[in-house]
N, C-alpha and C positions, 0 to 999 in steps of 0.2 A: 211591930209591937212586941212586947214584952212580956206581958202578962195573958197569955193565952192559953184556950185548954190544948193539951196536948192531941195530937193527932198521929196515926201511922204513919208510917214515910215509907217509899219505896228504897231499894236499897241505890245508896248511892256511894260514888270512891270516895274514900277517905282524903280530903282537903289537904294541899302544902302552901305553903310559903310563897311558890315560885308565881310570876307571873302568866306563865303560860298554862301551867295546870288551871289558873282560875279562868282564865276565858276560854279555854275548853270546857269547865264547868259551868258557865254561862251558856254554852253552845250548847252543850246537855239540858239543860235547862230548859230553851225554847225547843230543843228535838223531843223533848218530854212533852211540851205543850201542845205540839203540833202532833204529834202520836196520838192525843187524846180529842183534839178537835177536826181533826181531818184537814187536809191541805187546805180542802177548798172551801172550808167556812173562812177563813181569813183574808181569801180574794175577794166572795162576793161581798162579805161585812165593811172590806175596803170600798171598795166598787160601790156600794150601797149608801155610803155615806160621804164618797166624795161630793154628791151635788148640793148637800148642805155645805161647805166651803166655797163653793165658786157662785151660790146664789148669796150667800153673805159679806161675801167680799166684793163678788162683782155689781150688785146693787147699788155701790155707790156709783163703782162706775159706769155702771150703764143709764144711770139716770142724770146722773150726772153729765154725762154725751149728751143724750135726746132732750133732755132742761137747759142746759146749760148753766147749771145751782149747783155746787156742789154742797150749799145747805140742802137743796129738796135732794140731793141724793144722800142726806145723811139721813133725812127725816123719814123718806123712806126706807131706807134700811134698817131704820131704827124700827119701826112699825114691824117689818119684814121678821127681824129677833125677837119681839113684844108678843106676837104671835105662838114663836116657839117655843118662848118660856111661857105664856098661858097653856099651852095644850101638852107640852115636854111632861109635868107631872101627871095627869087626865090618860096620855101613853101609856105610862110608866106602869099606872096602878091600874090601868086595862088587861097589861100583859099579863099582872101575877096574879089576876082573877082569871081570865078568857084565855092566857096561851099565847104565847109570841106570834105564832102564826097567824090568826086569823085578822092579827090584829094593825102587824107590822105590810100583810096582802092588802088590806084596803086601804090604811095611809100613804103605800107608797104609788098605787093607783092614784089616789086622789092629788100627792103630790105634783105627781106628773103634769095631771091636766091644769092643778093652777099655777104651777110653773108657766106651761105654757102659754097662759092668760096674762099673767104677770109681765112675759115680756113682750107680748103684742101690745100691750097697752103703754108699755115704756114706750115701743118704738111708733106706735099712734096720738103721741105728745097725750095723752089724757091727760086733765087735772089732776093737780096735785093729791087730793082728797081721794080722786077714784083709786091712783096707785096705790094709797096710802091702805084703802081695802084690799086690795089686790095683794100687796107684800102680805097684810096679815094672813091672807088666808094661803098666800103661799108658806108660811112658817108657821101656822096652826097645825097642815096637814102632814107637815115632816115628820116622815115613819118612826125615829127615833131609832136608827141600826146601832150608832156609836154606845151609846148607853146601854142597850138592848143585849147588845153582842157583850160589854163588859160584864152583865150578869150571865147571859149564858155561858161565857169560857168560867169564869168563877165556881159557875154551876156543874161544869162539866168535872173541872180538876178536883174540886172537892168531892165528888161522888167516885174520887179514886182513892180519897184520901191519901193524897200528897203532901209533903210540909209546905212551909209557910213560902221559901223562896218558889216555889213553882205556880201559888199563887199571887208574888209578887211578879215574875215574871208573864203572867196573862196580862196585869194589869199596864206593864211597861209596854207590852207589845201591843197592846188596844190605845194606847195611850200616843205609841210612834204613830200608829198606824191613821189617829188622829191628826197628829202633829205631819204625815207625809199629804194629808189631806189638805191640810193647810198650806203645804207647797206646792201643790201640784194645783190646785183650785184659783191661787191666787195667778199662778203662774201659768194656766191654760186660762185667765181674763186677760192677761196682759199680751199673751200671743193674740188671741184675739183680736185684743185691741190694735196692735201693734198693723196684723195682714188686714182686717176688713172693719168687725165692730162685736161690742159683749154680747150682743145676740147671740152670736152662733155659739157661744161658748154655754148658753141657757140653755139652746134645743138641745144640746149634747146633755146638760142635763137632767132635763127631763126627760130623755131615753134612758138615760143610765138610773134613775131613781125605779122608775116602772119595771125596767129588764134586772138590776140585782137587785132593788128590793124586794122584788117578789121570789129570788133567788134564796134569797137572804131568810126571806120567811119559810120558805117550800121544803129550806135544809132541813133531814132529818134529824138534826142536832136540837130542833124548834123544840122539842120535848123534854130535852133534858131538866130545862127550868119549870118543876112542877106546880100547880096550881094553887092557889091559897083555900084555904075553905071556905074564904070567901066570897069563892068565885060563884058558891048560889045567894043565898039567904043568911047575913049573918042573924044566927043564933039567938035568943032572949039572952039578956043578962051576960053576950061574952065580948068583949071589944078586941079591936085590931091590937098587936102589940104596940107601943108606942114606942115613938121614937126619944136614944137616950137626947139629952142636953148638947153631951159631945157631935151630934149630927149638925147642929144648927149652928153653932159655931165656927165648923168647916163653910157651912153653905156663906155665909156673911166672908168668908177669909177666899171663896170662890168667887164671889163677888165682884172686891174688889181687885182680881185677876180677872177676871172680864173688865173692871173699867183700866185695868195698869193696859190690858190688848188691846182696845178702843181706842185709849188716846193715842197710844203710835201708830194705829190704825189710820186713824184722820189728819196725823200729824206726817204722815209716811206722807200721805195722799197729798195734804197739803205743801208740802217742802217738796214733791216732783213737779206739781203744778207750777209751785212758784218760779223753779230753777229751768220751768221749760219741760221738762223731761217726764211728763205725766204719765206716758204710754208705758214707762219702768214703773209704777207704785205696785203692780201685781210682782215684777220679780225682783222688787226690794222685799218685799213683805216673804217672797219664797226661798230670798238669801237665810233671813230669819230661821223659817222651818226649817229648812235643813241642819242647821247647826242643833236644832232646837229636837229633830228625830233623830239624830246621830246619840245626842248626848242621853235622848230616850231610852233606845237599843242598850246600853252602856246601864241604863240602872238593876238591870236584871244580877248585876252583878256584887252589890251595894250588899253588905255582911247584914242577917237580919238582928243581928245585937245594936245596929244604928239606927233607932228607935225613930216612927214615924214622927212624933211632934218635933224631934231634934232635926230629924231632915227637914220641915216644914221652916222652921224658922232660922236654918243656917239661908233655903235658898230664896223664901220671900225677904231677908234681908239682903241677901248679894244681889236679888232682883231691884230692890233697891237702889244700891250705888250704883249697879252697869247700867239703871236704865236714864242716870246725869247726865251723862254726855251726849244723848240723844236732844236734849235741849239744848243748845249751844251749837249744836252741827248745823252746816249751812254751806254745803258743797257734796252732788252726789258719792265722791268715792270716800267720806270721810263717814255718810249716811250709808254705805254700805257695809264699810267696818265696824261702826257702832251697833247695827241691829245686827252682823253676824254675832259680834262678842255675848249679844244680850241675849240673844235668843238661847243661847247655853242654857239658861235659867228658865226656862218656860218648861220644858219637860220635865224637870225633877217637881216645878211645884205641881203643875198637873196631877203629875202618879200619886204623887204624897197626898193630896188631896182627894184623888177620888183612892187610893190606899186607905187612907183614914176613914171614907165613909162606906165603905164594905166592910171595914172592921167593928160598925157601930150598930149600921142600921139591923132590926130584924130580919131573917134569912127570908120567910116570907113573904117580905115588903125590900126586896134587893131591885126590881127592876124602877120600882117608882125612886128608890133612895138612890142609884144612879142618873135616874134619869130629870130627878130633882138638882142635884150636884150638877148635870151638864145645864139644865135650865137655870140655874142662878151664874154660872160663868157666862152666859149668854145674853141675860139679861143684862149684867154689867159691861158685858160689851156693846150692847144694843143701844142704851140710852147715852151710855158717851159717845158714841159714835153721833147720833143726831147733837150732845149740846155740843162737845168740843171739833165738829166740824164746822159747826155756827163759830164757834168761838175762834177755828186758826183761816177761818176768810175774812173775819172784822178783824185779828189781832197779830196772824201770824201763826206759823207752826210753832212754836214756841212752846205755846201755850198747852196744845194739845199734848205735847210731853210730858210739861210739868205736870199736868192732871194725873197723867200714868204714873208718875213718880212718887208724887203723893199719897196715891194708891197704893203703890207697893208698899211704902213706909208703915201704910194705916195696916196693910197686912202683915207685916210682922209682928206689929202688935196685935192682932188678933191672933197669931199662929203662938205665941207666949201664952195663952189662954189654955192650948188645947192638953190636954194631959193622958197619958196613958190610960188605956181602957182596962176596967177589970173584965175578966171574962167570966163574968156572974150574968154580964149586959148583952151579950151574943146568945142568939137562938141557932141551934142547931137543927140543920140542913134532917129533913125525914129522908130514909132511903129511897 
């Protein structure tokens, strides 16, 4: 952004030209961030939130095994997402009343155990309706580390007061760290799949959600993000800050990047199925991520004179055209190079997005307004996932592309909307 109040900086080398000064100054950058968060908040917050990736992905296909529908395993997964976007905001604005910790110990507890109910009941054929509880209350109880942890590192560098790239850089590196989750989740279903069956890759887990997210919570870092005063009694006569215009606008442009992730989600799923090769859709989908954390890593470096809504709608339109040719592919190694290429684009709109909604929301209301922002990408992936999984078993994967394609397109016309913030609109962080 552009228009922000000015802040201290620590001291930093004076910038050249050359290519290598700048990714050394990158590399400074995340050695700054990790100086100020400790090593080891970034393994468990990883760790913590990898079992939301492999229970969203692997959902379809584990129900999809034990049904044999790969509609009921859209519908159920769809349900599975529906859950985490109702309860993702309810999170959000628990933490910044009650405290990260107290809050993030019991979700990930509770997660655990309907994890593990979730997938006994998959592999007990239940009816469709039983799972269909079972996913939501498996994604009701998701502790919410990804969102949680982007406010707390925000929280931490700014109570150092840093400039602006050093808080672009937490967001990049929360934002890879998402995007490695989404390789490594889809990509331990598909080993899975591949030696025995998506169960095992559930139990796993739902141990890893109980053991770092209570890590995750336990960290002494939990208190950096302090409390709202709302966390007793609001006041006669005083209201929460609200949120500007510019927030909601993001979330709708989050949106439909959940449904542009959905349709290739089901379209990925559907075009392995079709060509035979089912047991690869987890590591086609983690060919993706990786291209897609590589190019993550890589934005910490992005001059902050290239103004978020300009990033937003250079890359929900290139997300656009690279995500054509995913429609028309119809042979796996031509489906491998088309989600490498595309996947380039998924990390830059990611950061931009949740970039833009730290730069809007009030300072007090930052864990609900992230964890708002991850629940409307979620949503959007949720519900395409259940229609356009219906949609590419009656019509074809085809179809399930084009939906995402669409989707991108509507998103860069909402990313044309979004306009620089004045910083009259930001609340400032209390010591």
């Amino acid at each position: 952004m552009t228009s922000r109040t000015s802040r201290p900086s620590t001291p930093r080398t004076p910038s050249t030209p050359t290519t290598a000064v700048k990714a050394t100054g990158t590399l400074d950058t995340y050695r700054q961030v990790i100086a100020v968060t400790g090593a080891l908040l970034p393994v468990v917050s990883f760790l913590g939130r990898l079992p939301v990736a492999v229970i969203q992905f692997g959902s379809v296909l584990l129900v999809t095994r034990t049904s044999g529908s790969l509609a009921t395993g859209g519908t159920v997964a769809c349900a599975l997402a529906l859950g985490q976007v109702a309860m993702g905001p309810f999170v959000g604005r628990l933490a910044d009343r009650r405290g990260q910790r107290p809050v993030v110990l019991a979700f990930a507890l509770l997660n655990s155990a309907a994890i593990a109910a979730y997938t006994l009941g998959a592999l007990y054929g239940l009816p469709t309706l039983l799972l269909v509880v079972l996913g939501v209350l498996a994604g009701a109880t998701v502790p919410g580390v990804g969102p949680l942890a982007r406010a707390r590192g925000v929280a931490l560098v700014r109570r150092e007061g840093v400039d602006e790239r050093v808080v672009n850089a937490v967001l990049s590196l929360e934002s890879t760290m998402d995007e490695l989750s989404f390789v490594l989740g889809p990509a331990f279903i598909g080993v899975a799949s591949v030696v025995a069956h998506p169960a095992y890759a559930f139990g796993a887990a739902a141990l890893l959600v109980a053991v770092c997210g209570a890590g995750f919570a336990l960290h002494p870092t939990a208190a950096a993000v302090p409390r709202t005063a709302a966390d007793a009694r609001p006041r006669a006569g005083v209201e929460r800050a609200r949120m500007p215009r510019q927030v909601h606008v993001v979330r709708v442009g989050l949106v439909l990047l959940g449904v542009l992730l959905g349709g290739c989600g089901a379209g990925i799923t559907a075009l392995t199925q079709e060509l035979g090769h089912e047991d690869q859709a987890g590591l086609v989908y983690a060919a993706m991520g990786v291209m897609s954390a590589v190019v993550g890593l890589s934005m910490a470096a992005v001059p902050e004179r290239f103004a978020l809504p300009t990033r937003w709608r250079l890359a929900t339109g290139a997300a656009a055209l690279l995500s054509l040719p995913l429609i028309v592919t119809h042979t796996m190694w031509l489906l491998y190079v088309a989600v490498t290429v595309f996947g380039a684009l998924f990390a830059p709109n990611l950061i931009t997005g949740f970039g833009l909604t730290e730069r809007a929301v009030p300072r007090e209301r930052l864990a609900e307004g992230m964890t708002v922002a991850a629940s409307a990408f979620v949503g959007g992936q949720a519900v395409t996932l259940a229609v356009a999984g219906r949609l590419a078993q009656a019509h074809g994967p085809a179809v399930a592309f084009a939906m995402g394609s669409a989707a991108a397109a509507l998103a860069f016309l909402v990313a044309l909307r979004v306009r620089p913030l004045q910083a009259a609109t930001r609340a400032v962080a209390a010591p």
